[in-house]
C-alpha positions as CSV (number, residue, x, y, z in Angstrom):
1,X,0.0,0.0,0.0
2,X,2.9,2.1,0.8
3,X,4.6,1.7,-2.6
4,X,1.7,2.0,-4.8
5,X,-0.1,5.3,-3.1
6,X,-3.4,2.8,-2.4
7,X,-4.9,2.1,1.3
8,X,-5.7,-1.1,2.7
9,X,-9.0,-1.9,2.8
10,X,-10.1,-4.6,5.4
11,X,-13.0,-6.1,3.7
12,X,-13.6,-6.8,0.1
13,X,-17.2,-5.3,-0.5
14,X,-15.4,-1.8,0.7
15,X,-13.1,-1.9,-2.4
16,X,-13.4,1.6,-4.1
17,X,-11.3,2.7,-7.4
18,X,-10.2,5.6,-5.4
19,X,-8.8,3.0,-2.5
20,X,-6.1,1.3,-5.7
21,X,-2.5,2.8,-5.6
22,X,-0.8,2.7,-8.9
23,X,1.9,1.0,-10.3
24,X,3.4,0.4,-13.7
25,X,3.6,-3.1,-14.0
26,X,2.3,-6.4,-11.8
27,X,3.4,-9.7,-12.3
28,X,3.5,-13.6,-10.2
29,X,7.3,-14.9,-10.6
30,X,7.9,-18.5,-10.2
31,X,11.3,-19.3,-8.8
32,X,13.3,-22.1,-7.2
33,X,12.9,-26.2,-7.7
34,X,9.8,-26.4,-5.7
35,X,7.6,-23.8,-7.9
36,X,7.7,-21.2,-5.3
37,X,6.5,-17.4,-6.6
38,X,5.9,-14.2,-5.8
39,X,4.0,-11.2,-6.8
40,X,6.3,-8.3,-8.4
41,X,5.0,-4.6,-8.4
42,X,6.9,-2.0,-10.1
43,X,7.4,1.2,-11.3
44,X,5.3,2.4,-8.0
45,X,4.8,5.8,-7.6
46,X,6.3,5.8,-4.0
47,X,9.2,3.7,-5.6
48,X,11.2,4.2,-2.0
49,X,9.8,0.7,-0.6
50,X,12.1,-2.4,-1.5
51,X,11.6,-6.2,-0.6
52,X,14.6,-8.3,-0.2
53,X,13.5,-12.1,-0.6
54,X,16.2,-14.5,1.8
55,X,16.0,-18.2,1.3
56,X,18.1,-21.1,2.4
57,X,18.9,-24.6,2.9
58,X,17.7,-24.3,7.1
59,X,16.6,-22.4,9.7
60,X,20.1,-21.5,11.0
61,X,21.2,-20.5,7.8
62,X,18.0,-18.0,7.1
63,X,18.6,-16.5,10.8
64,X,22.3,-15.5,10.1
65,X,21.7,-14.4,6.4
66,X,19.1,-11.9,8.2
67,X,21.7,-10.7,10.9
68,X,24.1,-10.4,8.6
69,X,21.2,-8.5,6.2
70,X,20.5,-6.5,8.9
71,X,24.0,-5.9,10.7
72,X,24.8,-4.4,6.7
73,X,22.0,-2.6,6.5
74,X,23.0,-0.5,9.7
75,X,26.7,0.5,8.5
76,X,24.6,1.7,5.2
77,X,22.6,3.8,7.2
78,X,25.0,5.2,9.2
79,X,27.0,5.5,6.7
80,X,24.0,8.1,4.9
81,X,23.6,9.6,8.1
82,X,26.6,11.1,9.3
């Protein structure tokens, strides 16, 4: 919602044109061996929002990918910061 400009509407029959973000281009990707996907939106007109997708082989590896996603993520910002 925060990408797109649109608001998030908690039940369906409240759907309202004026309630839709926009966004250039939506699409489902399928990706890895068991047929996972995703839903893509770009060219948003709040493009500032990003997703970063982490997967692995187990839970331990996941956890440190994200501290490590995280722990780089800081020394960016400070970086921008100061």
């Amino acid at each position: 919602a925060m990408a797109t400009g649109g608001r998030i509407v908690p039940r369906f029959v409240e759907l309202e044109e004026k309630k839709l973000g926009k966004a250039g281009k939506v699409k489902e990707v399928s990706f890895g061996t068991t047929k996972d996907s995703m839903i893509v939106i770009e060219d948003c007109a709040n493009s500032k929002a990003v997703t970063i997708l982490v997967r692995g082989g187990n839970r331990m590896i996941l956890e440190e990918t994200k501290r490590s996603l995280h722990d780089a993520l800081c020394v960016a910002r400070n970086l921008v910061t100061d």
